[in-house]
C-alpha positions as CSV (number, residue, x, y, z in Angstrom):
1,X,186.6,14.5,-72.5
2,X,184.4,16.7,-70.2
3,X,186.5,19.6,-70.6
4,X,187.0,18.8,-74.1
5,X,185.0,16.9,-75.8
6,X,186.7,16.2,-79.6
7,X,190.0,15.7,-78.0
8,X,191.4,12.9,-80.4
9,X,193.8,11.7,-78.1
10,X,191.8,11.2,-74.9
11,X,189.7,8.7,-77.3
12,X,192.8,7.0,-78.3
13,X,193.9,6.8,-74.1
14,X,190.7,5.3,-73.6
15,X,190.9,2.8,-76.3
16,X,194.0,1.7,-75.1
17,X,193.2,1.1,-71.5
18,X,189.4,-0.7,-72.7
19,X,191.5,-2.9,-75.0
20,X,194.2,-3.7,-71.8
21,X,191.3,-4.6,-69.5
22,X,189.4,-6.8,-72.2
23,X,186.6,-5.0,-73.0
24,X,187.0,-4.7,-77.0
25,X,184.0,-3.9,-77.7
26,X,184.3,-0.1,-75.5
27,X,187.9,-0.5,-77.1
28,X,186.4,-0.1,-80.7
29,X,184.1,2.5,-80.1
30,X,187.0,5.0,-78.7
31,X,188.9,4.3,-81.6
32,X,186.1,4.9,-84.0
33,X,185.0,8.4,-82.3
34,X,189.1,9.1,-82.4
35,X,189.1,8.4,-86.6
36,X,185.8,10.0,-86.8
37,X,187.2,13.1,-85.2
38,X,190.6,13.0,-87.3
39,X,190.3,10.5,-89.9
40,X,194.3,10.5,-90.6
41,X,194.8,9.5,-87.1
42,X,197.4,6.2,-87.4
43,X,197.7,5.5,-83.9
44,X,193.6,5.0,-83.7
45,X,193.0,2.3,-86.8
46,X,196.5,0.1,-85.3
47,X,194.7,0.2,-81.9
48,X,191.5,-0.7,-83.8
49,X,193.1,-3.2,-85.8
50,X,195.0,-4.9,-82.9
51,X,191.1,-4.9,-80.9
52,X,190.0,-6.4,-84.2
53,X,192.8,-9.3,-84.2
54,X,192.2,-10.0,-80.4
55,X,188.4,-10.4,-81.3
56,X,189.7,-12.2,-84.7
57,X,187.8,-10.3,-86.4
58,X,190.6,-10.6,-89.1
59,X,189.6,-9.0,-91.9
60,X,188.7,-5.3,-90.4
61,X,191.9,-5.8,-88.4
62,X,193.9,-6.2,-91.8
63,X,191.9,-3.1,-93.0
64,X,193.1,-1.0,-89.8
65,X,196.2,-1.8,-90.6
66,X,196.2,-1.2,-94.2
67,X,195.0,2.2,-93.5
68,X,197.5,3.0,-90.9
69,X,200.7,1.6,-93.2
70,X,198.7,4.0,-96.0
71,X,199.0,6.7,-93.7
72,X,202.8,6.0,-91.9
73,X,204.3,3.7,-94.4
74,X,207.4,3.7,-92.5
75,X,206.6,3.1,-89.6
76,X,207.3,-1.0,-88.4
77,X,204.8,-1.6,-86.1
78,X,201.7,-1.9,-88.0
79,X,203.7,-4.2,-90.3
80,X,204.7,-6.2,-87.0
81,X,200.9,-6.3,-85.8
82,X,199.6,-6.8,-89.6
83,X,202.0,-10.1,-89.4
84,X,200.4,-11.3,-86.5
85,X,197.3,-11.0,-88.3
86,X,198.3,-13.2,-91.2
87,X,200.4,-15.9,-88.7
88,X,196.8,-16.2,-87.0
89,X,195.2,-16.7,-90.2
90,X,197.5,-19.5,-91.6
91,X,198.6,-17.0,-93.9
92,X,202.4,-17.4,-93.2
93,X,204.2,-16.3,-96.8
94,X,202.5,-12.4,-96.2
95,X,203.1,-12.9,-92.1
96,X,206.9,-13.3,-93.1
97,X,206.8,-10.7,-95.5
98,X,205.5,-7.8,-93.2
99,X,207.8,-9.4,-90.5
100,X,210.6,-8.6,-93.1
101,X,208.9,-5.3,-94.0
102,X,209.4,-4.4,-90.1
103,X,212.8,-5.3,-89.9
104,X,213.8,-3.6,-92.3
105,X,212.7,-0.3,-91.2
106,X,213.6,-0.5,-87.5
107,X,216.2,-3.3,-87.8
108,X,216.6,-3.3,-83.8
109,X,213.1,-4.1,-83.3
110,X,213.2,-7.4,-81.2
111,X,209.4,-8.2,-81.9
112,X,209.5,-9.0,-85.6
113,X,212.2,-11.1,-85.4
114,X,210.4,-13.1,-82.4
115,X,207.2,-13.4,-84.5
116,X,208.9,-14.1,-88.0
117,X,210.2,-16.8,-85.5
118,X,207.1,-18.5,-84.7
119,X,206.0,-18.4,-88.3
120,X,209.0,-20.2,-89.2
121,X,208.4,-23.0,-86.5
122,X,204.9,-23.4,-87.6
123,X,206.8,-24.3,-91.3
124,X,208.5,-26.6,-89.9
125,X,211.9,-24.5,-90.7
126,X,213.6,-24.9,-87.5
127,X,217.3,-23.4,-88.2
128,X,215.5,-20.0,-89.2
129,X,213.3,-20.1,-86.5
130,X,216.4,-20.1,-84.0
131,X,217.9,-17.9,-86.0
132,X,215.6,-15.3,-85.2
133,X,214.8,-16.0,-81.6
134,X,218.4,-15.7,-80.9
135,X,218.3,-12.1,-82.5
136,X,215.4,-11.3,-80.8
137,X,217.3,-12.8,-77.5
138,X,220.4,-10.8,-78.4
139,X,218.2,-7.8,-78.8
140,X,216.2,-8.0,-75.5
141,X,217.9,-10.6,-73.3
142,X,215.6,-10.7,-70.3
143,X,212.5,-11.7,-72.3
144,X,212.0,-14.7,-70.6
145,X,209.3,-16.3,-73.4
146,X,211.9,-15.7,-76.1
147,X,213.8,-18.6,-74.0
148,X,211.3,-21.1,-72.8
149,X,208.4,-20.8,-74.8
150,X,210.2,-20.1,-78.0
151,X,213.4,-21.3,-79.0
152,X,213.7,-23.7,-76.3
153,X,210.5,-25.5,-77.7
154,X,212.1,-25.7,-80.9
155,X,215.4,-27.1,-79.7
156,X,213.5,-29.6,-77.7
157,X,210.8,-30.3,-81.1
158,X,214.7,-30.7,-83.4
159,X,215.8,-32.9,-80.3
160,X,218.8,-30.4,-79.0
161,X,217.8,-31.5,-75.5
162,X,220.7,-29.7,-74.4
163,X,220.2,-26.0,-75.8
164,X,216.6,-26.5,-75.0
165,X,218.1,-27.0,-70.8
166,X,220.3,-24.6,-71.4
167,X,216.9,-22.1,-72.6
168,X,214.6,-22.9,-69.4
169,X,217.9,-22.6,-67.2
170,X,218.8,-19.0,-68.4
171,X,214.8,-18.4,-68.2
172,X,214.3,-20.0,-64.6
173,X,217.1,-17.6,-63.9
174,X,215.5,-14.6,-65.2
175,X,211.9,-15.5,-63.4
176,X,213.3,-17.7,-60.5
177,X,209.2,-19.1,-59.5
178,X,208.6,-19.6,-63.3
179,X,206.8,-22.9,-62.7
180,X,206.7,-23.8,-66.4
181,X,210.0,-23.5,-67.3
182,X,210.7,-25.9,-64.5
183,X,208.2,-28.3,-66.0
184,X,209.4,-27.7,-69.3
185,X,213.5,-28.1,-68.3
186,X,211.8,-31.6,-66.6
187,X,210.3,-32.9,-69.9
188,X,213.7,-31.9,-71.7
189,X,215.7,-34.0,-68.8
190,X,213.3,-36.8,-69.2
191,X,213.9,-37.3,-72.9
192,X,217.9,-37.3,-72.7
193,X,217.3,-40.3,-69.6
194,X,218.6,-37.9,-67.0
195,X,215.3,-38.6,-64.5
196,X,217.1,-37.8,-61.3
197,X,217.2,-33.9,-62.4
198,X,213.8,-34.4,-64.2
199,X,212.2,-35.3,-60.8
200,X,214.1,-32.5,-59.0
201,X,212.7,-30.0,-61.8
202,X,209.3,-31.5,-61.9
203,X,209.1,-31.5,-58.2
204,X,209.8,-27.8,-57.8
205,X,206.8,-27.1,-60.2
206,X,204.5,-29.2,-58.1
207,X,206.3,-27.2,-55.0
208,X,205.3,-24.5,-57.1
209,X,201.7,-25.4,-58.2
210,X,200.5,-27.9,-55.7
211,X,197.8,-29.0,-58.4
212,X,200.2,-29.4,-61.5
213,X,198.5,-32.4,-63.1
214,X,201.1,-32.9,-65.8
215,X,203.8,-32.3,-63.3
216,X,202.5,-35.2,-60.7
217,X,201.9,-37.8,-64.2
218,X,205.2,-37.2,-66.1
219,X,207.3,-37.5,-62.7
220,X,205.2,-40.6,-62.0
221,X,206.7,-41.8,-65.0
222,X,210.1,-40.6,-64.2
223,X,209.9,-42.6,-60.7
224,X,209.0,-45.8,-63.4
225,X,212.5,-45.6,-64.7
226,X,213.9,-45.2,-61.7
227,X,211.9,-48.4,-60.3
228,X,211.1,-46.1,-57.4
229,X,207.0,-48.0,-57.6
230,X,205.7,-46.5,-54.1
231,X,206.8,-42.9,-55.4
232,X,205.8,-43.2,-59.0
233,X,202.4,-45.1,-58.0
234,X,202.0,-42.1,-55.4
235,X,202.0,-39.4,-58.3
236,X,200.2,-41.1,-61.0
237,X,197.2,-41.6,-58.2
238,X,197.6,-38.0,-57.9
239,X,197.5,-37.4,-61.6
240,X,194.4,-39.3,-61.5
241,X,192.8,-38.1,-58.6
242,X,193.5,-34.7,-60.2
243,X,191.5,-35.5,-63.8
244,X,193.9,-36.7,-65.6
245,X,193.4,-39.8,-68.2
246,X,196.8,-41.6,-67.3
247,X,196.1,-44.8,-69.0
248,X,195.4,-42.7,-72.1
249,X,199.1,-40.6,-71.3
250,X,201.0,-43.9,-70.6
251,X,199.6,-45.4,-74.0
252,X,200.2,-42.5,-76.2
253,X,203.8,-41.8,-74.9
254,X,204.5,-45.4,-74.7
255,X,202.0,-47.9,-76.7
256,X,201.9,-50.2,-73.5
257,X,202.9,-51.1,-70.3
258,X,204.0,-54.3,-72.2
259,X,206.4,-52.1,-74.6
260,X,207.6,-50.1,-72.1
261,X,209.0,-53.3,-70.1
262,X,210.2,-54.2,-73.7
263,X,212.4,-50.6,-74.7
264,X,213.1,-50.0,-71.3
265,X,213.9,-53.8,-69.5
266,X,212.2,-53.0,-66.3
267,X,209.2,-55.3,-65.3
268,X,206.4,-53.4,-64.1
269,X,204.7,-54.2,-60.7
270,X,201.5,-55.8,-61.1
271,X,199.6,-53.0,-59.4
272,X,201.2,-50.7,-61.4
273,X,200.7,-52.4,-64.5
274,X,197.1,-52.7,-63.9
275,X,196.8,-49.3,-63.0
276,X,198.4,-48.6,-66.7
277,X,195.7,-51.2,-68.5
278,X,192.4,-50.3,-70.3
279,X,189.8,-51.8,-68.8
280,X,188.3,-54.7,-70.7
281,X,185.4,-53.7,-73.2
């Protein structure tokens, strides 16, 4: 910029980097000197726009993008980043339209396919949703969300316990210290009954993340099953120690320490039991 001061594409650098460290605000004002400079300039009002969405700042960012579809209309990725506009607004028939829009100019585009996914979970439209995480999985297999934050949440929402394991496996292999999908895997082990390989999984998060609050609670709960009480009152005083409400968890998950007795015929300990119980109004 020293040397040359109205060079468009310096400002648009700039922008880039501003926007990748979190300052948006910097961000926005090399993108605006760039359109000022060359008002046709695409690349400058889809950086602006995506600025805008971080900041959600959602209608100028829908304006960006406007202007740069107006000025490449075939190009995918300012339908892709308009989409993610509209998913963050609750505005989920255009998100999947300009999701569509995306894939069908560059059908090999993974992205789309992984956002038109999240658009369909948040419908409540499962079988599409997996649909289109498995494309995007087939399209760029060693994205590690696609698998444990995506489709293996919604197999594990839809109760495919299974397919959800079989997700955070393929993901823990991808990313062998990824602590969540260790957790995650753990939860899914939990809900089929199988709590020997949910403690195992749980316990490499906490080997993981010393501090794992949810980690220490919901293998607590997995030692209850087990009728293991020294180990399972161990972590839930941990749990607690650590912050967590885990008379609130226990109730929500299970109603009552008399109800879980009842569902699951174990007798809790009376230490445990009163660890478990409000405390009397």
């Amino acid at each position: 910029m020293q040397l040359e001061p109205n060079e468009v594409y310096a400002y648009n650098g700039r922008g880039t980097v501003h926007a990748l460290k979190g300052e948006f605000d910097d961000a926005i004002k090399d993108y605006s000197t760039s359109i000022q400079l060359k008002p046709n300039e695409a690349y400058a009002y889809n950086g602006r726009g995506t600025v805008y969405r971080k900041k959600r700042e959602f209608d100028n960012a829908i304006k960006d993008y406007n202007t740069a579809i107006q000025l490449l209309p075939d190009t995918p990725y300012a339908y892709n980043e308009r989409g993610k506009v509209y998913t963050q607004k609750g505005d989920f028939d255009n998100a999947i339209e300009d999701y569509d829009k995306a894939i069908e100019l560059k059908p090999g585009y993974a992205n789309p396919y992984y956002n038109r996914g999240i658009v369909y979970k948040e419908k409540g439209d499962f079988n599409n949703a997996i649909k289109d995480y498995t494309k995007a999985i087939e399209l760029k297999p060693n994205e590690v969300y696609a698998y444990y934050s995506r489709r293996a949440r919604v197999y594990f929402k839809s109760s495919h316990f299974d397919n959800a394991i079989q997700d955070y496996t393929t993901a823990i292999q991808i990313e062998s210290n990824h602590v969540n999908a260790y957790y995650k895997r753990g939860n899914a082990y939990k809900e089929k009954g199988d709590f020997d390989n949910a403690i195992k999984d749980y316990t490499k998060a906490i080997e993981l993340k010393p501090d794992f609050v949810y980690a220490h609670n919901n293998r607590g709960e997995a030692w209850l099953h087990l009728q293991e009480w020294e180990k399972a009152k161990e972590d839930l005083t941990t749990a607690r120690d650590l912050g967590m409400d885990i008379i609130a968890k226990f109730h929500s998950a299970f109603g009552s320490f008399e109800n879980f007795e009842r569902i699951n015929g174990i007798p809790l300990p009376a230490d445990i039991a009163s660890m478990l119980t409000p405390p009397q109004a």
